[in-house]
C-alpha beads as a LAMMPS data file, in Angstrom:
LAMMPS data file: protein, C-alpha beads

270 atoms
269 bonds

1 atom types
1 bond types

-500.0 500.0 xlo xhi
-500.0 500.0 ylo yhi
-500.0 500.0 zlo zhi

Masses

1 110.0

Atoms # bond

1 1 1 0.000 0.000 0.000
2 1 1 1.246 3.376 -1.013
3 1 1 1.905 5.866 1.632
4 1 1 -1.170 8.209 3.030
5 1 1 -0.082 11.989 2.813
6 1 1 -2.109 14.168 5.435
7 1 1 -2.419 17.568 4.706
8 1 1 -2.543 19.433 7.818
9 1 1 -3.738 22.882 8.093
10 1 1 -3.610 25.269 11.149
11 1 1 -5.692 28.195 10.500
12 1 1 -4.661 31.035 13.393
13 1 1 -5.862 34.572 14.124
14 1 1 -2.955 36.041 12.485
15 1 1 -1.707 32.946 10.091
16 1 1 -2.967 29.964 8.343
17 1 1 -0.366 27.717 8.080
18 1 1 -0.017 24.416 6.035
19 1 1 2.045 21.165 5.726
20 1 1 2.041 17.741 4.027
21 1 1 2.575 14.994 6.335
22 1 1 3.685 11.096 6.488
23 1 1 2.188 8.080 7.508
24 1 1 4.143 9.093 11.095
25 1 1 3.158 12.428 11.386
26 1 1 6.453 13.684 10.432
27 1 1 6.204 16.929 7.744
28 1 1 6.863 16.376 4.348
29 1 1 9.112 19.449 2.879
30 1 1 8.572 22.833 4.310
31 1 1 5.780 24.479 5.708
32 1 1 3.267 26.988 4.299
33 1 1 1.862 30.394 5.664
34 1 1 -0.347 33.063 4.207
35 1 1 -2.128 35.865 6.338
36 1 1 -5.155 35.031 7.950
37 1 1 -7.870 37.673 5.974
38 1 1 -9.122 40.306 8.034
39 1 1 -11.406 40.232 10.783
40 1 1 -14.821 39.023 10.334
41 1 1 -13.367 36.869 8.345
42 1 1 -16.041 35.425 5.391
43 1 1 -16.246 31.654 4.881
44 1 1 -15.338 32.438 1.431
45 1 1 -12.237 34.178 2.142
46 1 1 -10.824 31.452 4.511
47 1 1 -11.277 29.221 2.204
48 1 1 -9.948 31.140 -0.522
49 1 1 -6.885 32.024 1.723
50 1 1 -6.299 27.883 2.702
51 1 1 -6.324 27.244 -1.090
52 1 1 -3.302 30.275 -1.053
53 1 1 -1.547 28.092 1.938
54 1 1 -1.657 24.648 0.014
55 1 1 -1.036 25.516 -3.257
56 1 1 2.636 25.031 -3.138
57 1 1 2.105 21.620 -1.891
58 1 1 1.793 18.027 -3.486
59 1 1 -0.558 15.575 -3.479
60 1 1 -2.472 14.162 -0.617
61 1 1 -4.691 11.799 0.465
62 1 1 -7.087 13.681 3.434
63 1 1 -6.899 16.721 5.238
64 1 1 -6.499 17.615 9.221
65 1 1 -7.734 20.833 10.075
66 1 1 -6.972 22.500 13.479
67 1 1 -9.448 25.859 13.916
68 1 1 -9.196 28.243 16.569
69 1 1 -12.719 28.441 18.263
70 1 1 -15.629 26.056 19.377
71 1 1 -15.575 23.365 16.672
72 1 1 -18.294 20.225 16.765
73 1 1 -19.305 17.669 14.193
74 1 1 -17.004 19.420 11.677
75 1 1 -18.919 22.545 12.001
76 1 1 -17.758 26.256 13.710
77 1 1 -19.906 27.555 16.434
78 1 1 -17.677 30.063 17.779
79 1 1 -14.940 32.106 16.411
80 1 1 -13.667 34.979 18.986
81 1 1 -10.374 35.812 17.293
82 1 1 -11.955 35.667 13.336
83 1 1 -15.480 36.728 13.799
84 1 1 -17.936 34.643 15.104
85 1 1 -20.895 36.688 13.430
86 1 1 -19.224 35.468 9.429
87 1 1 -18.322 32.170 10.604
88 1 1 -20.935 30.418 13.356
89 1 1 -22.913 27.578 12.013
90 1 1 -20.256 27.416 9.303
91 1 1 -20.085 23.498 8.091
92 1 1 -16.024 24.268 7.789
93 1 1 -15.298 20.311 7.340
94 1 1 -18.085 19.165 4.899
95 1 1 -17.053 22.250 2.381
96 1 1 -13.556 21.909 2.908
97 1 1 -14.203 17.976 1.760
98 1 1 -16.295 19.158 -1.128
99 1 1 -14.074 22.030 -2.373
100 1 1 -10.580 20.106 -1.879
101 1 1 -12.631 16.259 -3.007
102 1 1 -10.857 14.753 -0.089
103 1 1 -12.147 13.587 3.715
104 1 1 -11.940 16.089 6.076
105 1 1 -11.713 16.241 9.619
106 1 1 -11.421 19.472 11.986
107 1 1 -11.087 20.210 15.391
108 1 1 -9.993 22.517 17.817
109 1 1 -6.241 23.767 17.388
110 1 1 -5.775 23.436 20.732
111 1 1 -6.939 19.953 20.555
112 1 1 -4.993 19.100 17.470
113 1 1 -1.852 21.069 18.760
114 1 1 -2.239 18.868 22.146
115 1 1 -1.983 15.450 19.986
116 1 1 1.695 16.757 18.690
117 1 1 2.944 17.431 22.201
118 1 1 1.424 15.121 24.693
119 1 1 3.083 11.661 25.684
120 1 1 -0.320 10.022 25.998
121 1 1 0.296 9.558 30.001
122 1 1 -1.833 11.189 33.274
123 1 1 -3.721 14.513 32.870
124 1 1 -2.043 16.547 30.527
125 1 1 -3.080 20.019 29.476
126 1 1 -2.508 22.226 26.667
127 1 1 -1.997 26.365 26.859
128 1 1 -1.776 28.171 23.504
129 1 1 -0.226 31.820 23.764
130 1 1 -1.102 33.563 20.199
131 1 1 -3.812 36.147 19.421
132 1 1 -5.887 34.542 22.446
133 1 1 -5.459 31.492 24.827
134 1 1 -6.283 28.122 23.866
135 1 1 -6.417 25.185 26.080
136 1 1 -6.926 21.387 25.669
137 1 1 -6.555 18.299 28.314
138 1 1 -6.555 15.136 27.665
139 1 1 -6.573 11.915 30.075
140 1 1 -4.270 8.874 28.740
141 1 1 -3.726 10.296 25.526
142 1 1 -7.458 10.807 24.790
143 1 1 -8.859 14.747 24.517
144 1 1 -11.712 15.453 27.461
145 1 1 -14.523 17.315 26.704
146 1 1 -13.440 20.986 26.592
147 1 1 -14.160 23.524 28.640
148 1 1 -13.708 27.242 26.785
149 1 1 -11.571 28.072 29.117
150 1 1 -10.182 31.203 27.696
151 1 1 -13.654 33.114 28.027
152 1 1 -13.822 32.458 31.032
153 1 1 -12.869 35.419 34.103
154 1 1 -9.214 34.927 35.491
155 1 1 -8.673 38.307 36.841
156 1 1 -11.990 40.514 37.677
157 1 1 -13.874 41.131 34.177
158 1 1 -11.035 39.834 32.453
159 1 1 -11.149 36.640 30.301
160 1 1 -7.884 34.149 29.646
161 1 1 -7.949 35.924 26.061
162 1 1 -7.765 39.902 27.611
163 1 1 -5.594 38.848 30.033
164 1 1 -2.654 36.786 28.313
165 1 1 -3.739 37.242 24.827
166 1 1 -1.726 38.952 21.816
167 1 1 -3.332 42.171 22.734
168 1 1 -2.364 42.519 26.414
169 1 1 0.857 41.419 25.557
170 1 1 1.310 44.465 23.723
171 1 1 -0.031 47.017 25.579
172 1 1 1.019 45.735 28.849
173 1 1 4.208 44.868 27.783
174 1 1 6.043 41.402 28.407
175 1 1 7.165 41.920 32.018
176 1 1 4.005 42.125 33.304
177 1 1 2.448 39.389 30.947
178 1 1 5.411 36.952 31.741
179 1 1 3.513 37.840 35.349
180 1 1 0.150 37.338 33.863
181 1 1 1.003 34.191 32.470
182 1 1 2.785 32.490 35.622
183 1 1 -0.008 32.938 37.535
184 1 1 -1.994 32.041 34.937
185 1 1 -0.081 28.556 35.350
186 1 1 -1.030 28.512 38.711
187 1 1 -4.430 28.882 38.371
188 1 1 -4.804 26.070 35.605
189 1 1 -2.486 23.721 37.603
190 1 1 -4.942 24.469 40.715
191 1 1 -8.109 23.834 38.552
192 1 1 -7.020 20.943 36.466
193 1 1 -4.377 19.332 38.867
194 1 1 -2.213 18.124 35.439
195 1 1 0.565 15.953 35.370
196 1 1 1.953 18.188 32.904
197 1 1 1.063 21.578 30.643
198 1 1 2.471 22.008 27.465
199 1 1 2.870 25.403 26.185
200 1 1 2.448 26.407 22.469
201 1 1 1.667 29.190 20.010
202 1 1 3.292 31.874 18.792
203 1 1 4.082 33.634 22.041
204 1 1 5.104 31.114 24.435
205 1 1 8.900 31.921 22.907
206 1 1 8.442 35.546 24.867
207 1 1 7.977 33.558 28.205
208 1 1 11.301 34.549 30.342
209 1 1 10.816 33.406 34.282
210 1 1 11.999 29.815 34.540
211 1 1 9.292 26.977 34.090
212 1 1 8.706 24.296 36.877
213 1 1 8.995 20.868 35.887
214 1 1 6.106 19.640 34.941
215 1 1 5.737 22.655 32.526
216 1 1 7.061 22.641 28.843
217 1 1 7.158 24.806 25.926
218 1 1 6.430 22.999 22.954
219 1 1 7.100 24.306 19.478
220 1 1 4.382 25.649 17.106
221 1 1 4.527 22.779 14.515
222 1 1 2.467 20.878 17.176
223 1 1 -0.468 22.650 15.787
224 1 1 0.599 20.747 12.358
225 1 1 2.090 17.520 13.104
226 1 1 -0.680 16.894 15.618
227 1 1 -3.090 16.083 12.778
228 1 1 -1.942 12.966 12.166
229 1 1 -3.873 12.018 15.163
230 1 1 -7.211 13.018 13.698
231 1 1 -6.929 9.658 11.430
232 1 1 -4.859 6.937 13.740
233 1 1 -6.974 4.810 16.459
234 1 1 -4.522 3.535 19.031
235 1 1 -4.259 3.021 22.611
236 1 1 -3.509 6.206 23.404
237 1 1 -5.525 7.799 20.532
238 1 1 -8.809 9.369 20.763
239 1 1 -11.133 6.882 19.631
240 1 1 -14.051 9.354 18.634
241 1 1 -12.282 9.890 15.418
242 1 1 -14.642 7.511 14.470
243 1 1 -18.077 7.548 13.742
244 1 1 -20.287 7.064 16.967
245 1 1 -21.177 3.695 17.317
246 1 1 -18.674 2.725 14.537
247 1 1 -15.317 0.696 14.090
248 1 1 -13.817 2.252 11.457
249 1 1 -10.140 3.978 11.193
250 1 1 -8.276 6.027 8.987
251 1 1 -9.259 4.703 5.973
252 1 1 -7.003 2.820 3.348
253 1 1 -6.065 4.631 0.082
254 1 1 -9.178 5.102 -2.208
255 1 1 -11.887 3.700 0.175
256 1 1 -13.362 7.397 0.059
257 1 1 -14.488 8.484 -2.983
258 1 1 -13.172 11.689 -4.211
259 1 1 -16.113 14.628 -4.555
260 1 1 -17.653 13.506 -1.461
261 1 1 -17.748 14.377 2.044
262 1 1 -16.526 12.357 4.648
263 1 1 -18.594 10.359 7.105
264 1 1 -16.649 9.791 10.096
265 1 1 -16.860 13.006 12.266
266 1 1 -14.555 13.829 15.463
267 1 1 -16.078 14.113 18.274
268 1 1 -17.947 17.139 19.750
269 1 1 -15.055 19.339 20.770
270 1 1 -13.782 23.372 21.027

Bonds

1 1 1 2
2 1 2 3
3 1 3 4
4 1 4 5
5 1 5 6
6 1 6 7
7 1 7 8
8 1 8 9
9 1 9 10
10 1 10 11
11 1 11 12
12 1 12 13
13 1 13 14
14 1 14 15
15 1 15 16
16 1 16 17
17 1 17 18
18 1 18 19
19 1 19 20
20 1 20 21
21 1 21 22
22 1 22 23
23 1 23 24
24 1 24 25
25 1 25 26
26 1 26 27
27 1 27 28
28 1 28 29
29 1 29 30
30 1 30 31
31 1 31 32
32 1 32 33
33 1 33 34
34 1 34 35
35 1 35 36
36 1 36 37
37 1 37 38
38 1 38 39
39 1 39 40
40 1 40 41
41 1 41 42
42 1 42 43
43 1 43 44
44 1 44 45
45 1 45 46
46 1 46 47
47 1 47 48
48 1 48 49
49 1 49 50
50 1 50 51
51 1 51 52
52 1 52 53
53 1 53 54
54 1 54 55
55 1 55 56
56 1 56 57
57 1 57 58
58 1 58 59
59 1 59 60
60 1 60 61
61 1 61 62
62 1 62 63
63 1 63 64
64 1 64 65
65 1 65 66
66 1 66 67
67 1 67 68
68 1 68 69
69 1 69 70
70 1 70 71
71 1 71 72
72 1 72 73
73 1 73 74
74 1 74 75
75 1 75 76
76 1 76 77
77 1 77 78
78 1 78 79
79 1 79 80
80 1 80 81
81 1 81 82
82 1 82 83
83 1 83 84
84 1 84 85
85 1 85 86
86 1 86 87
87 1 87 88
88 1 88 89
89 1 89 90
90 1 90 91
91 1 91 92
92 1 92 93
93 1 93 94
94 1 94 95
95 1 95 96
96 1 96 97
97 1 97 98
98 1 98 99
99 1 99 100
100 1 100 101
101 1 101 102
102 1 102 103
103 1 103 104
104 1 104 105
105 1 105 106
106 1 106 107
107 1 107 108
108 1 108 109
109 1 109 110
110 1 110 111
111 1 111 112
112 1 112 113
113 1 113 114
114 1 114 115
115 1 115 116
116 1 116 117
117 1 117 118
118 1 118 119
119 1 119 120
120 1 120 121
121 1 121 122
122 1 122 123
123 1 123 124
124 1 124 125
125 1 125 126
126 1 126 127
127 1 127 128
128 1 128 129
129 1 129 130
130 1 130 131
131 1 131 132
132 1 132 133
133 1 133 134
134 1 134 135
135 1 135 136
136 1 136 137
137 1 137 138
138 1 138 139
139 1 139 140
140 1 140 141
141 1 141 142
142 1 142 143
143 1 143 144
144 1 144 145
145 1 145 146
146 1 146 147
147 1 147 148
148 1 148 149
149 1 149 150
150 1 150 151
151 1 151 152
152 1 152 153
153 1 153 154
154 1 154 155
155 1 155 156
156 1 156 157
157 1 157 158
158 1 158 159
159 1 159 160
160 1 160 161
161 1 161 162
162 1 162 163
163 1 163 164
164 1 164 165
165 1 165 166
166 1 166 167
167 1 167 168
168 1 168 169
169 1 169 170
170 1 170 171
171 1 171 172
172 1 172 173
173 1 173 174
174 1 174 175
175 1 175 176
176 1 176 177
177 1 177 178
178 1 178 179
179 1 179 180
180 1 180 181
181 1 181 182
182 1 182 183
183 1 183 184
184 1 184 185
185 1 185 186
186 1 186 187
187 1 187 188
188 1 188 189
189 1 189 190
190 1 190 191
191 1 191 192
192 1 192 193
193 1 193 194
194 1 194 195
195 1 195 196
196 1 196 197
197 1 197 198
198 1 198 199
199 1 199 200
200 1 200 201
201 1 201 202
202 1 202 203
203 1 203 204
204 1 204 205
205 1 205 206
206 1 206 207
207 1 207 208
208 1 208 209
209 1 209 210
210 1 210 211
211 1 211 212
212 1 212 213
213 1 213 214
214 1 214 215
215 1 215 216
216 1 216 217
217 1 217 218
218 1 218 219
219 1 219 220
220 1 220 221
221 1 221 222
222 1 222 223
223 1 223 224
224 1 224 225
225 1 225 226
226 1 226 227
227 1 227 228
228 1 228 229
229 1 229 230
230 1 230 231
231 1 231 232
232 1 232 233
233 1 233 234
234 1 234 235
235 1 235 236
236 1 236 237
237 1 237 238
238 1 238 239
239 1 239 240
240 1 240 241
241 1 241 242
242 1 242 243
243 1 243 244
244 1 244 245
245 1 245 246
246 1 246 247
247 1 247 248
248 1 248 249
249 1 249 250
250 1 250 251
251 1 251 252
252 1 252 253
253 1 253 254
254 1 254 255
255 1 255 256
256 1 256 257
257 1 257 258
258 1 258 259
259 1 259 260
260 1 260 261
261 1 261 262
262 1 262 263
263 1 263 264
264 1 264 265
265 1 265 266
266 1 266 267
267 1 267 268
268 1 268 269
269 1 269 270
C-alpha cells in the first residue's frame, strides 16, 4: 500500500499555516503560511486564503484541520479571534471535503496542537499563547470534553484571552504578561491538577521566568504535526475519530471516494 499523505492545516488569528505529512506524522518538505484575511473573516475568504496556503504543496490523500474556536461535528460555532458573526454555524469540514474532493476532519487547534505534544500519560493540558489562549486536556492520551476556558474570568472582568492574549501582551508589555502568564499557570495547575502543561503558540517563545517541571514549551509545529492524530486509532488515541457507534479507522487509500464528504466526524469538541 502506497503511503497516506495528510495535509494538515492550522488556521490562526494572524496565520494559516499548512504542511504535508507522512504516515508518522512527520512533515513532508517545508511548511506553508499566508495571512489570515481580516477580521470578520467570510467563509469564502478562509477558504480562498487555505487554497493560497496549500497551493505550493503536493498531493495528498485527506486533510487535518486544526481551527481556533468552538468546533463540533465538523462545524464552527464560535470564532472569537476571526469573527464569530461570518463564521458560526459554518459546516467548515463538509465544504472543505467538497471544495478540496478529499475527507476532512477538523477540530480545535488546541486539541490538534495537544496530539503533537502530549506523551499520551496522566492529565495533561494544553496552553496556547497567540492572538488569544487556547487550552486542551486530555486523560491517557485521549482529549476530554473541553471547557472554553479562555472566556472564562481569570482576573476581575477579564477573560484568559484579555488577560494573556496577543493584545495585552502588547499594551502591557512582556514583564508584566510573563507575570500574567505564571499565575496564569497557577491557576490552571490548581483547577485541572495536570501531570503536565504544554505550552504552544506563537508567544510562548516571549515567556522569560523559569518553568517548573512539569511545565514545557512545545514548538508551534504541534499545531501541524498533531493532525496525524485526527486519522490513527490507538491506545492512546482518541477513539471518537470515528463515527459514533462505529469501528472504522483512517481509511485505506481510495476507500473514500473523491467529490464527497466524509462520514466519520470527530467528536464534539472546542
Amino acid at each position: 500500500m502506497n503511503e497516506l499523505r495528510t495535509l494538515a492545516i492550522d488556521i490562526g488569528g494572524t496565520g494559516i499555516k499548512a504542511a504535508l505529512l507522512d504516515d508518522t506524522g512527520n512533515m513532508i518538505g517545508e511548511r506553508q503560511r499566508v495571512p489570515t484575511p481580516p477580521k470578520p473573516v467570510a467563509p469564502e475568504d478562509l477558504v480562498r486564503a487555505i487554497d493560497q496556503a496549500i497551493t505550493p504543496l503536493g498531493n495528498f490523500e485527506r486533510v487535518s484541520v486544526g481551527f481556533p474556536g468552538y468546533v463540533r461535528d465538523g462545524r464552527v460555532l464560535t470564532a472569537p479571534n476571526l469573527g464569530t458573526e461570518s463564521l458560526a454555524n459554518f459546516d467548515l469540514q463538509s465544504v472543505l471535503a467538497e471544495h478540496l474532493g478529499k475527507p476532512v476532519r477538523v477540530l480545535n487547534d488546541a486539541d490538534v496542537q495537544g496530539f503533537g505534544a502530549i506523551e499520551g500519560r496522566g492529565i495533561e493540558m494544553v496552553l496556547t499563547l497567540g492572538t488569544g489562549a487556547g487550552t486542551a486536556i486530555f486523560r491517557d492520551g485521549e482529549v476530554m470534553p473541553h471547557l472554553e476556558l479562555a472566556h472564562h474570568p481569570v482576573s476581575g472582568n477579564k477573560t484568559y484571552d484579555e488577560y494573556i492574549g496577543n493584545a495585552a501582551r502588547r499594551k502591557k508589555g512582556k514583564k508584566t504578561w510573563n507575570k500574567r502568564v505564571a499565575m496564569a499557570i497557577d491557576i490552571l495547575r490548581e483547577v485541572v491538577r495536570f501531570d503536565h502543561l504544554y505550552i504552544g503558540g506563537g508567544n510562548a517563545k516571549d515567556i522569560t521566568f523559569p518553568l517548573p517541571p512539569d511545565v514545557t514549551i512545545v514548538p508551534n509545529t504541534d499545531g501541524l504535526t498533531g493532525g496525524i492524530r485526527l486519522w490513527r486509532k490507538d491506545p492512546t488515541a482518541y477513539d471518537a475519530a470515528n463515527v459514533p457507534g462505529g469501528g472504522a479507522t483512517a481509511e485505506p487509500e481510495g476507500a473514500n471516494p473523491a467529490g464527497t464528504a466524509h462520514t466519520d466526524r470527530p467528536p464534539s469538541s472546542a
